[in-house]
NULUM-960468 format. One record per atom (N, C-alpha, C, O, CB): residue in one letter; z, y, x. Coordinates in steps of 0.001 Angstrom, whole numbers, plus 500000, padded with zeros to 6 digits. Last residue first. Glycine has a CB too. Layout:
# residues N
AZYX;...
END
This chain:
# residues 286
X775850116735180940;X775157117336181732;X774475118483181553;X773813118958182476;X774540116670182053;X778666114757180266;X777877115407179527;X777177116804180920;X777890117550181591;X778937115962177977;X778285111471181413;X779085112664181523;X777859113277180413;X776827112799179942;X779393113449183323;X777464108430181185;X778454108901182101;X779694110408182237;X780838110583182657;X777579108936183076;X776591108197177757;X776508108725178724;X777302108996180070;X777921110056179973;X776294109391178287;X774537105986175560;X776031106019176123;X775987106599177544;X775535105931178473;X776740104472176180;X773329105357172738;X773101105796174034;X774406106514174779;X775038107496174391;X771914106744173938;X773117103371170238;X773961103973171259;X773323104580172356;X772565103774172895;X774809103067171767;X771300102988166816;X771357102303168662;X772634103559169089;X772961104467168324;X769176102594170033;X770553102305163543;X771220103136164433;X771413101940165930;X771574100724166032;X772839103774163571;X767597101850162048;X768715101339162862;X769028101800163621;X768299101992164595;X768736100454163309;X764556101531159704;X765884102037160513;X767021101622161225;X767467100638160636;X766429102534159932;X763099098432159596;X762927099536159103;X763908100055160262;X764132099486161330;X763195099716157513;X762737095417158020;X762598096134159109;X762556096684159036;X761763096797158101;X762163096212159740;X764005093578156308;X764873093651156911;X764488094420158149;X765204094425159151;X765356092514156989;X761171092874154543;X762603093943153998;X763829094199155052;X764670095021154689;X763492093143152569;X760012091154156039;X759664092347155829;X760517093403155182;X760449094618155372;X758686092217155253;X761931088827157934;X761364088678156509;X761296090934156401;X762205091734156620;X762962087396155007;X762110088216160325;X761180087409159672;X760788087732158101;X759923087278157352;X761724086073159792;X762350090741162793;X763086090136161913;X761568089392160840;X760445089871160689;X764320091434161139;X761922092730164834;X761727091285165209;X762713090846164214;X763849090569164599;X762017090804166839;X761826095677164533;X760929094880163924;X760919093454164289;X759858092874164059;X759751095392164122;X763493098549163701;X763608097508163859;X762167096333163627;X761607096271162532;X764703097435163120;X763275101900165372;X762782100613164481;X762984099290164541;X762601098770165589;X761660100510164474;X766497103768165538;X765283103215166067;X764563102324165184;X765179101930164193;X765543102536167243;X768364106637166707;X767549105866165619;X766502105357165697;X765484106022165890;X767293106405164729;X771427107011168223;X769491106941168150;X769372105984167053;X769991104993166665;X768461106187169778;X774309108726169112;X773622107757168194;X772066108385167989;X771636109512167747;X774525107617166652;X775681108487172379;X775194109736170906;X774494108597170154;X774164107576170758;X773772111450171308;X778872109525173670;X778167108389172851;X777579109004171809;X778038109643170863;X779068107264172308;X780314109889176789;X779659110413175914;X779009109507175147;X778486108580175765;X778943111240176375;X783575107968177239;X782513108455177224;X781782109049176466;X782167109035175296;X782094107949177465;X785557106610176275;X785911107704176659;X784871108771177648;X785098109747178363;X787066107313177225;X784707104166174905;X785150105384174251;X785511107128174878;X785648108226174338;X786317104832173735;X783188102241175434;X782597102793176203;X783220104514175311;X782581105553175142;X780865102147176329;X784454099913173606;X784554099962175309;X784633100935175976;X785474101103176859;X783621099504175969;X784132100814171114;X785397100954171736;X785451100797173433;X786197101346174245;X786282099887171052;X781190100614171053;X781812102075171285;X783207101898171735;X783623102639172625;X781817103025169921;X780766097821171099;X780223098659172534;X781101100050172675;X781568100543173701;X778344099163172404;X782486096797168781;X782528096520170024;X782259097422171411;X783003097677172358;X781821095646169960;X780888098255166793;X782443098229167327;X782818098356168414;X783286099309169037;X783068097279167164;X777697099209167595;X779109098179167034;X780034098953167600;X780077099853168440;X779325096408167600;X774866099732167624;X775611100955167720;X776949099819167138;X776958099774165908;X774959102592166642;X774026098373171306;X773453098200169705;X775037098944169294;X776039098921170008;X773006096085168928;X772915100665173819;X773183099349173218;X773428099627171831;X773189100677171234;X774364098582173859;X772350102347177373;X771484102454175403;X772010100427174956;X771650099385175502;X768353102782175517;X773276104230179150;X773098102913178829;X772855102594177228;X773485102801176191;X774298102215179359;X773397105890182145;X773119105835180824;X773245104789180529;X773374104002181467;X772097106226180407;X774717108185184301;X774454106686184089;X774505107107182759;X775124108024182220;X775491105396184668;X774717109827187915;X774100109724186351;X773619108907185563;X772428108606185646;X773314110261186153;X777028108989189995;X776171109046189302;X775709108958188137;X776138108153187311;X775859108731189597;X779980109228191247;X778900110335190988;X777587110355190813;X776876111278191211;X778886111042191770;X781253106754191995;X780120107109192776;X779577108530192910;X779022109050193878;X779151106383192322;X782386106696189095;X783480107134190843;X782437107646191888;X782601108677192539;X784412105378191863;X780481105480187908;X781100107152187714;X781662107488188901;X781397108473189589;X782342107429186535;X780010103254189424;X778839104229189482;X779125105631189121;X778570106643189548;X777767103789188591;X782112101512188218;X782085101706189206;X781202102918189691;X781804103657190470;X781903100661189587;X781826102033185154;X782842102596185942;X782570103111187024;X782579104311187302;X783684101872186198;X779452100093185335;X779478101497184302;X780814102745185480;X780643103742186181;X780485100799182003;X780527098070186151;X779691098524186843;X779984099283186414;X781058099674186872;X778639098281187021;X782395097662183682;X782962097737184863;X782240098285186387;X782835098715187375;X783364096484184923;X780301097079181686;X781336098195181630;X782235098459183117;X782633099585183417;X782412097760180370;X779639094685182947;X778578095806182765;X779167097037182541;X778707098046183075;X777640095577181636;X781144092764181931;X781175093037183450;X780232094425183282;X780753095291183985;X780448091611184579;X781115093233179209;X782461093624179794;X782283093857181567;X782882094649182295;X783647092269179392;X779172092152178687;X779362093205178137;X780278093863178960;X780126095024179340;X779690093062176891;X779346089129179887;X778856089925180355;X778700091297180316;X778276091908181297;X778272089582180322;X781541088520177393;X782365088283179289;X781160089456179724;X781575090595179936;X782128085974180528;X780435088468175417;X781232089869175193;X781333089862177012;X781236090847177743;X783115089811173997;X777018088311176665;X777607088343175003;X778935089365175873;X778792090374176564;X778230086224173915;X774314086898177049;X774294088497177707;X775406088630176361;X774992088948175246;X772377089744177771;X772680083761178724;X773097084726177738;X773822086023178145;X773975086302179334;X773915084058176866;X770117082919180654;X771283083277180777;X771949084422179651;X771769085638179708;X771268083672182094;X767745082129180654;X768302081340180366;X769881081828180255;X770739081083179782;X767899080399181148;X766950085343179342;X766577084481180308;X767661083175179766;X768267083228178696;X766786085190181977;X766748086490176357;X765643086315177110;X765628086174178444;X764665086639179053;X764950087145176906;X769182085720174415;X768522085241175786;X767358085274176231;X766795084224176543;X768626084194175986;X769760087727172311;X770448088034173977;X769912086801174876;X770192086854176073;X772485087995174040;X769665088250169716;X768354087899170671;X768747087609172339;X767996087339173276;X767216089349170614;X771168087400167522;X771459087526168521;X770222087102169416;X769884085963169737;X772606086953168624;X771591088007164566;X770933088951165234;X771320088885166581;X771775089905167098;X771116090190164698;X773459086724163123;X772690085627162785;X771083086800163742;X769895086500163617;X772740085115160521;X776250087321163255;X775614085930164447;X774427086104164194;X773793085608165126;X775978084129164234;X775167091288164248;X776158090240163183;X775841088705164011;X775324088711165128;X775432090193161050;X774491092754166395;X774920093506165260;X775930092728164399;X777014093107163955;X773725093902164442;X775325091931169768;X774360091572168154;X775317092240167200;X776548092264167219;X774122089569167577;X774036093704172693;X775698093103171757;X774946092364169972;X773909092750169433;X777270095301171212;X771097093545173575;X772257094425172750;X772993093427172474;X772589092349172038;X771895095298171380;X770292093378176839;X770325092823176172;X771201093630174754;X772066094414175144;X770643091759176859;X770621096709178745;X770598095394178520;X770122094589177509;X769174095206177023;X771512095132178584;X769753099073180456;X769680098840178897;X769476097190178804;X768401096591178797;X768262099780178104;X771021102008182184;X771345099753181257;X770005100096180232;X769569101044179578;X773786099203179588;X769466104008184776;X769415103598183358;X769699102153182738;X768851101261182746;X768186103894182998;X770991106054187307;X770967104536186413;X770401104252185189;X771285104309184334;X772194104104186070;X769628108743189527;X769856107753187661;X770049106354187634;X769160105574187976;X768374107741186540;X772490109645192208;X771318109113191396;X771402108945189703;X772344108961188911;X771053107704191991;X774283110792193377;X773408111937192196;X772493111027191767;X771640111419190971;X772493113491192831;X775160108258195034;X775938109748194686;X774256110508194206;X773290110579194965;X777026110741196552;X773402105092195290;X774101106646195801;X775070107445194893;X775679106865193994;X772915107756196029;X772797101892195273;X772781103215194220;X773875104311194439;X774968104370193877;X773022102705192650;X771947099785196107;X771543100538196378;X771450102174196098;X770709103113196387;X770982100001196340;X775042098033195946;X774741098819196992;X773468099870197107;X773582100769197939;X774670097942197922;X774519097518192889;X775770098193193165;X775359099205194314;X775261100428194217;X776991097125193601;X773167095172192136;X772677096145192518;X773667097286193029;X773081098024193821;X771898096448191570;X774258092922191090;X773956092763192593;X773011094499192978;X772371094737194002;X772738090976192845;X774724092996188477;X776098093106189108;X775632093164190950;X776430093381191861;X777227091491188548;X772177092565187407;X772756093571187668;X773876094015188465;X773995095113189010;X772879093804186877;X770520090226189674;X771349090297188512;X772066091844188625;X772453092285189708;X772485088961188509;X767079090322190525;X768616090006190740;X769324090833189667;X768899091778189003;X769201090428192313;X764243091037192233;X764718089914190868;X766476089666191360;X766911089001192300;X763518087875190909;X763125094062192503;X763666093279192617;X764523092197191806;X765322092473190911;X763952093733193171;X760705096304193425;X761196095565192483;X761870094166192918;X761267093308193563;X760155095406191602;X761095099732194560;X761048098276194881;X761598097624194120;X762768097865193824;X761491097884195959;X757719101610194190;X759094100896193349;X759663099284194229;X759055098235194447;X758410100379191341;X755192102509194581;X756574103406195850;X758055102649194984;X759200103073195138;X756666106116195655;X753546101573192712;X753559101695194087;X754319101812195530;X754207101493196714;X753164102297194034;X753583101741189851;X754632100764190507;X754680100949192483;X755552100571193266;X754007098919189951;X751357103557189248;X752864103989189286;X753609102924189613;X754763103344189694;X753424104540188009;X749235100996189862;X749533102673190766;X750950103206190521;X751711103313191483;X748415104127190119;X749788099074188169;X749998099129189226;X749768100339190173;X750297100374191284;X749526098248189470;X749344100954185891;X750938100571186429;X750596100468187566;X750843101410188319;X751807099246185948;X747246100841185730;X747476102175185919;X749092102230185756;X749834103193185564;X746600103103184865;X745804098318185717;X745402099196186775;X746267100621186879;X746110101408187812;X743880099482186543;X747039097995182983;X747455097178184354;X747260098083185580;X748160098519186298;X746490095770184596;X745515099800181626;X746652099602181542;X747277098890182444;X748376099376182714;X746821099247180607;X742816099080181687;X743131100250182372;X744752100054182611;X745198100159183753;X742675101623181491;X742298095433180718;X742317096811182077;X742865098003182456;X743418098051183554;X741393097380182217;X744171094001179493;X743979095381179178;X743979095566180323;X744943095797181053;X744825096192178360;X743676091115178397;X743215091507179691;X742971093340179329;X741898093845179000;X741619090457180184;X744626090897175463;X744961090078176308;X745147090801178188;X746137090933178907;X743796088945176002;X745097092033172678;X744646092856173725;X745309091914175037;X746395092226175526;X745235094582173539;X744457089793169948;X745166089905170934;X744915090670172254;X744458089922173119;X745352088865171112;X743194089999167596;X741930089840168206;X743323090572168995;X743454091782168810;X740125090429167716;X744681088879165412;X743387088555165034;X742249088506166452;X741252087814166657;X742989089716163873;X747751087367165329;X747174088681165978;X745526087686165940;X745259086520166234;X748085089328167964;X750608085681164864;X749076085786164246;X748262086845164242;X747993087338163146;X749026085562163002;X751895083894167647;X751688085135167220;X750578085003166198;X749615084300166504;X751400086065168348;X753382080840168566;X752083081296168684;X752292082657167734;X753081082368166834;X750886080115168178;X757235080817169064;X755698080271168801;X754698081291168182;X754994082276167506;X755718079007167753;X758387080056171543;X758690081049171289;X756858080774170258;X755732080616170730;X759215082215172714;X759891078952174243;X759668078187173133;X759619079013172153;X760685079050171538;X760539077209172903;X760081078309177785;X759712079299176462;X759471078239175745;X759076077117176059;X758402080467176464;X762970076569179188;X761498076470178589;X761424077599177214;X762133077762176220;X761175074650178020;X765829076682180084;X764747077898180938;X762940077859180009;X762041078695180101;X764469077124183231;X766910075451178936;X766770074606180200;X765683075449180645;X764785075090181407;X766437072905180073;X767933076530176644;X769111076383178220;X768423076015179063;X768919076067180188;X770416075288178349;X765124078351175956;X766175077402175800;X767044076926176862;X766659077022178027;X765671076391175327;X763550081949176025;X763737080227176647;X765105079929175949;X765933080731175517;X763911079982178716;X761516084325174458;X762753083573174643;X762391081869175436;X761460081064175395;X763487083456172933;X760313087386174422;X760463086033175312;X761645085540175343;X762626085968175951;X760141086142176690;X757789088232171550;X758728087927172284;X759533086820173327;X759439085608173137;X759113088125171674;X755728089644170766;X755947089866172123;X757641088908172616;X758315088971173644;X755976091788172285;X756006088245167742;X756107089563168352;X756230089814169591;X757252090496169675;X756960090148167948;X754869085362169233;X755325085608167914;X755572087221168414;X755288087417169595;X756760084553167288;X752154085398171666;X753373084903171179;X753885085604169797;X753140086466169332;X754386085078172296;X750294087314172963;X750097086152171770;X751090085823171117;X751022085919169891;X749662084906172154;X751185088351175230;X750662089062174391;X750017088116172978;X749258088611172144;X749666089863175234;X752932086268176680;X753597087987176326;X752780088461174964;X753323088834173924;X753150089405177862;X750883084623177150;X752094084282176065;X752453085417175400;X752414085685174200;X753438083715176680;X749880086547179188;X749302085956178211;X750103085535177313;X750048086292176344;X748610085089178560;X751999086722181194;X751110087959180716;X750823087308179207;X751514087589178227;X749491088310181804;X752420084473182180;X753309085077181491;X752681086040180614;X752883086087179401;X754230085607182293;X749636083379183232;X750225082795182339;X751358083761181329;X751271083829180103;X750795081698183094;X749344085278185309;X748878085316184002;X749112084746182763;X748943085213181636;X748025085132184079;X751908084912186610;X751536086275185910;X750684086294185043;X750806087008184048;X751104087199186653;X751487082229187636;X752240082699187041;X752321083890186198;X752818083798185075;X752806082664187659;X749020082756189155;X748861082331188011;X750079082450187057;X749896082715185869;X748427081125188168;X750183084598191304;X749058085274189884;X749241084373188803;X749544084783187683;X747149085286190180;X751567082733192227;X752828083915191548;X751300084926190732;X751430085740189817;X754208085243193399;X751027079472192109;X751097080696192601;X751223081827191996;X750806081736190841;X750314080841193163;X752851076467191103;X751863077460190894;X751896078872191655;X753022079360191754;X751897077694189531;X754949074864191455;X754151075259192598;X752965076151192173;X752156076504193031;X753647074013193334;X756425074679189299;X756998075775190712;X756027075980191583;X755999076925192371;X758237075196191733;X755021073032187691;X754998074280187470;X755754075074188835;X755347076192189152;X755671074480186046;X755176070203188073;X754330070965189178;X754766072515188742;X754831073261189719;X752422070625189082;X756664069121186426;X757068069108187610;X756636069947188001;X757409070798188442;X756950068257188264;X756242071079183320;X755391069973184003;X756305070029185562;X756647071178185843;X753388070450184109;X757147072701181372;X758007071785181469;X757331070868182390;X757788069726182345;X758421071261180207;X755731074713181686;X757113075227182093;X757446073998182321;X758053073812183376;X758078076078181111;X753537074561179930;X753523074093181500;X754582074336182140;X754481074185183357;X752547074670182334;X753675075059177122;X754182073749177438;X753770073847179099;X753719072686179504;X753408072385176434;X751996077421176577;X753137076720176875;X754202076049177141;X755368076390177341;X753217076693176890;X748997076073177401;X749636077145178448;X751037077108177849;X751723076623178749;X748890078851178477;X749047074486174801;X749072074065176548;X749630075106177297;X750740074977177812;X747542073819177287;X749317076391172926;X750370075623173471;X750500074889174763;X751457074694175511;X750554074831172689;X747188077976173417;X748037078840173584;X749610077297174429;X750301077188175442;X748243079900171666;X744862076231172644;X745156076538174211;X746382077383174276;X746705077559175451;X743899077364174991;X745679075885170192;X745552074693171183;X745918075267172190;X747002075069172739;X744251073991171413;X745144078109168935;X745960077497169235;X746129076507169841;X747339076354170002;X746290077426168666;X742852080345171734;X743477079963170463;X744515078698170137;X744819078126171183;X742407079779169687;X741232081493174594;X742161081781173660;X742221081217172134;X741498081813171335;X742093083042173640;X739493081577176311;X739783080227176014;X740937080622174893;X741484079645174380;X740273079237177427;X739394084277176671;X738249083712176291;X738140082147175687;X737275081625174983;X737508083858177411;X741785084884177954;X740926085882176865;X739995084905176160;X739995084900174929;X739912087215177659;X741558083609180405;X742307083078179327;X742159083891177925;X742480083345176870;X743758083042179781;X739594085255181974;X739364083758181357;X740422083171180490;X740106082182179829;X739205082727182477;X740783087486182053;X739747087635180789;X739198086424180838;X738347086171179986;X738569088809180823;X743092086858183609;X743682087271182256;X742014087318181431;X742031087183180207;X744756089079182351;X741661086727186313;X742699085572185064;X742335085862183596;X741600085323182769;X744684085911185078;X741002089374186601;X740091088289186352;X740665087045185026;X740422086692183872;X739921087557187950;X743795090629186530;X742780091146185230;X741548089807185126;X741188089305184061;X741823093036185710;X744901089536189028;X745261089169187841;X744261089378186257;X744097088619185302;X746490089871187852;X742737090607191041;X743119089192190972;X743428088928189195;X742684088415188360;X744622088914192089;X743612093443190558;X742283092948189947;X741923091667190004;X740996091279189294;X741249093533190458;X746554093402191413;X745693093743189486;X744637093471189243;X744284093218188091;X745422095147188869;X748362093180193132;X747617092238193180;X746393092335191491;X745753091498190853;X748780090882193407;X750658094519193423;X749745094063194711;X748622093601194333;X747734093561195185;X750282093009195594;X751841095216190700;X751796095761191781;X750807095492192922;X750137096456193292;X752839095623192099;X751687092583189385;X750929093955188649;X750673094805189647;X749536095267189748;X751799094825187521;X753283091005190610;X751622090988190869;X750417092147190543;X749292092481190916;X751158089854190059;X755457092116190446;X754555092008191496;X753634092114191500;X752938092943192084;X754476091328191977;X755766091860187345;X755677093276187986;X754994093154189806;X754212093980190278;X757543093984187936;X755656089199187982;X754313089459186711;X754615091154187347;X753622091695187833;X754740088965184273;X758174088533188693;X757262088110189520;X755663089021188634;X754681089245189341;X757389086136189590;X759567089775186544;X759686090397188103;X758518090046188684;X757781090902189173;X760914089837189073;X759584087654184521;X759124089069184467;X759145089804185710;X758361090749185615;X759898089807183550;X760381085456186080;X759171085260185381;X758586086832184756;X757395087087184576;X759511084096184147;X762757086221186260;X761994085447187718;X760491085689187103;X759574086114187806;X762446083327188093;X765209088250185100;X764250087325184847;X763190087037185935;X762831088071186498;X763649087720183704;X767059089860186179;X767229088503186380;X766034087686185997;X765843086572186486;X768369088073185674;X765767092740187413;X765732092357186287;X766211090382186736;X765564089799187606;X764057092902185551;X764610095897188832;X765009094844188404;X765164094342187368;X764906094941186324;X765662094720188698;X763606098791190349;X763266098328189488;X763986096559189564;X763718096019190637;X761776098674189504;X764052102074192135;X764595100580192371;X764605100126190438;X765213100705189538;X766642100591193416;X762513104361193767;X762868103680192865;X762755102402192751;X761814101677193074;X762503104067192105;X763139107452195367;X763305105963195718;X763026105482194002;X763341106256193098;X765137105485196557;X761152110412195003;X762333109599195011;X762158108527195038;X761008108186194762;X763090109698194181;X758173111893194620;X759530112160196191;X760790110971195768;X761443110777196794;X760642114443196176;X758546111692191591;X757931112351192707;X758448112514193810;X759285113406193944;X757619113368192488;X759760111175188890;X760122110219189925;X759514110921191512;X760116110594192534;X759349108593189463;X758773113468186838;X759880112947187210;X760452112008188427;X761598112192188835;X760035112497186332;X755994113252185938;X755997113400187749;X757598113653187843;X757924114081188950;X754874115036188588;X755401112048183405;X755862113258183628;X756108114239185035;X756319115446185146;X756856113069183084;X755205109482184466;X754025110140183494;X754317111356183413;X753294112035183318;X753854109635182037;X757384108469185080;X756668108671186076;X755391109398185686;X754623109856186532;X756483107488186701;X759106108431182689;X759524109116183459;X758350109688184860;X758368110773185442;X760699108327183746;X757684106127181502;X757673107384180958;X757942108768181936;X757273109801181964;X758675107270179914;X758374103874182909;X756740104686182828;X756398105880182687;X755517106581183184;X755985104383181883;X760614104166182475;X760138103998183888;X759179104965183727;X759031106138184069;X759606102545184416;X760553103768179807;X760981104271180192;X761084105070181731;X761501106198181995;X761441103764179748;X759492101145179765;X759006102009179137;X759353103488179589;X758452104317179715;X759311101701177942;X759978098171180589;X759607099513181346;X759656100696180986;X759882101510181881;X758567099579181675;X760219095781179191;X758833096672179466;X759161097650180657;X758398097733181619;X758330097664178018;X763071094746181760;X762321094579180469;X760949095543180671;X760567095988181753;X763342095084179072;X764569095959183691;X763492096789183257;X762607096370181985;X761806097059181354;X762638096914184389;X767688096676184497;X767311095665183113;X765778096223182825;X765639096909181812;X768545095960181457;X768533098970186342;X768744096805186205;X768351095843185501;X768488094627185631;X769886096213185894;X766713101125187309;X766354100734186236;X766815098835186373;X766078097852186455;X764682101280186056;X767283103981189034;X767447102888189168;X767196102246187984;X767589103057187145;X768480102708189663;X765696107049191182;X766275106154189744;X766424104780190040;X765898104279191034;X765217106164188382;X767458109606193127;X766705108650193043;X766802107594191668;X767903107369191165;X766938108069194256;X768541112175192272;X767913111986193375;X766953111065193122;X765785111388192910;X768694111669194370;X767868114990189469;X768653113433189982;X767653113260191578;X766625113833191938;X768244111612188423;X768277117244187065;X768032116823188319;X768849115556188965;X770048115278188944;X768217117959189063;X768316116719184503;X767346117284184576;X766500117626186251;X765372117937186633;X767790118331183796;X769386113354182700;X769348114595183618;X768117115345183755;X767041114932183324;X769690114238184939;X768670112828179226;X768773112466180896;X768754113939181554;X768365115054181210;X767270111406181573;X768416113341176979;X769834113317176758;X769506113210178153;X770497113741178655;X770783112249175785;X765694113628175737;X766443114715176606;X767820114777176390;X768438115706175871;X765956116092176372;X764719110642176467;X764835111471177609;X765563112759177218;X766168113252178170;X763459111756178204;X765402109875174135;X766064109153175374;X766220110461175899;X767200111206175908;X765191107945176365;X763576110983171972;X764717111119171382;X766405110786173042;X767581111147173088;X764470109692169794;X761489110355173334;X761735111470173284;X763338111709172711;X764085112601173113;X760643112009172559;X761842107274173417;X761344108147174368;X761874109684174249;X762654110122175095;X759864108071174256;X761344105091171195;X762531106322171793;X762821107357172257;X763641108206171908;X763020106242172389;X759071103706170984;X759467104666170232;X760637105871170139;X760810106905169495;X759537104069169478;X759800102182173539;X758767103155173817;X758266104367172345;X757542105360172412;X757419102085174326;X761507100713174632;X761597102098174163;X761142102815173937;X761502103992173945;X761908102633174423;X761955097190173476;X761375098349174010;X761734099479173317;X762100099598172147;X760032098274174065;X763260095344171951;X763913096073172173;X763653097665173229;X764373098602173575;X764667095192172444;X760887093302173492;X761835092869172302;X762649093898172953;X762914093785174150;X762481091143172049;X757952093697174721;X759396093476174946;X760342093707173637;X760057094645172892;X759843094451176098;X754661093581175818;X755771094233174392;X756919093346174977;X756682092350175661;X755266093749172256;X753211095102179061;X753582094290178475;X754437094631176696;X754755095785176405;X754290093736179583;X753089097292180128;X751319096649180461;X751972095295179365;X751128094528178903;X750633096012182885;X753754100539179703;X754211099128179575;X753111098132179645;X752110098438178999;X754932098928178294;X752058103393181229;X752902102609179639;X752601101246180050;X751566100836180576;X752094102978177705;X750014105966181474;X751516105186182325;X752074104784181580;X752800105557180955;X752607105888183114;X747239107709181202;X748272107066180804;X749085105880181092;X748602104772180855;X748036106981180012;X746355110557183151;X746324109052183023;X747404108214182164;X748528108149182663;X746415108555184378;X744227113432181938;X745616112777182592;X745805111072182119;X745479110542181056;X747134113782181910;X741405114918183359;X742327113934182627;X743279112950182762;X743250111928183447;X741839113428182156;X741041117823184003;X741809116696184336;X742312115848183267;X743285115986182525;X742840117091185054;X737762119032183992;X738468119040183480;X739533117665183880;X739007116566184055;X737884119307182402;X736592122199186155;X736717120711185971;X738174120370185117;X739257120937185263;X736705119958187568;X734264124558185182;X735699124261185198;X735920122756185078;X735527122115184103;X736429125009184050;
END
């Protein structure tokens, strides 16, 4: 009797606000039949992944984005290009510590950085991704990460299987670098949408909202509610997971709104991580 072992499909990257503790608590608020998915904010992925680990996506279109240039381009490469990138990634494995972390980031700010080619770019990103202070990616107005060194003993830099086994479920995805408000046209009647943006901040002093140069506060909250709209008229199945305020629920009041419970962990001082109510905010009840 041959035995199948099933492959595991998960985030090749950490992301500030991943779902990948969610998951179960996400998925069975989602449909149970949809045409095609859409994902504007793919950050990790997790969710993606998740969905494709289950043969949920099988036969359907899927459309993957994200404004960030520097996370899109790293899903390319993941896509076309994995055993190029895995090389990279186990020579920077190897040159790995603080010195070399800061060179690699400090090259944002060199003229030449545009002309690098979209692996090295990927590895570079890759790498920060997985060193950096909790996975996380922040830039300053002028687009430079500045996000400092992680204290991880022995950093899973060049995770083979894990690359190799996106880039198979990324296969049939078209990923694309553009702003949510530019996705509108590819998204039908019965499809999934899944937001999950940046969160609204709980209070000032919890505002992670730039992980691109481009902040994500009430003006953008508000254009996102208006997509939200637009996609009900459409007749599609839209979700959107944000931080559980005032703010988001009064917007999104005349919708379904269930409360998740999640972990908090990009806070500096160890008493401030633990539980935290999130939103998951539904087009309809299904």
């Amino acid at each position: 009797m041959t035995t199948i072992i099933k492959k595991n499909y998960q985030p090749f990257i950490k992301w500030v606000g991943g779902k990948r503790g969610l998951l179960n608590q996400l998925l069975e608020k989602f449909p149970k039949n949809f045409k095609n998915y859409h994902e504007p904010f793919l950050g990790g992925g997790a969710v993606f992944f998740e969905l494709y680990s289950k043969g949920l996506l099988k036969d359907k279109k899927i459309y993957l984005s994200d404004i960030n240039f520097e996370l899109i381009n790293a899903y390319i490469v993941v896509k076309n290009s994995p055993f190029e990138l895995i090389k990279n990634l186990e020579k920077f494995k190897v040159k790995h510590n603080k010195e070399f972390y800061y060179k690699v980031r400090e090259q944002d700010r060199d003229i030449n950085f545009k002309k690098l080619n979209k692996i090295d770019k990927a590895t570079r990103f890759i790498y920060l991704n997985k060193t950096c202070f909790n996975g996380l990616y922040r830039v300053n107005k002028k687009g430079y990460f500045n996000t400092p060194i992680g204290s991880y003993k022995n950093p899973n830099i060049a995770d083979r299987d894990v690359i190799l086994n996106a880039s198979e479920a990324l296969q049939n995805a078209t990923i694309l670098n553009i702003s949510f408000n530019e996705t509108l046209n590819n998204i039908n009647k019965n499809d999934l949408v899944y937001f999950d943006p940046p969160y609204y901040p709980l209070n000032n002093t919890s505002n992670f909202t730039s992980y691109s140069e481009f902040d994500f506060l009430e003006d953008k909250q508000k254009e996102l509610f208006k997509l939200f709209k637009k996609l009900k008229q459409k007749d599609c199945y839209i979700l959107h997971s944000n931080s559980d305020t005032n703010f988001i629920k009064n917007i999104y009041q005349e919708y379904d709104i269930n409360i998740i419970q999640a972990n908090r962990f990009i806070n500096s001082k160890g008493n401030g991580r633990g539980k935290i109510n999130e939103v998951l905010i539904r087009s309809d009840i299904w």
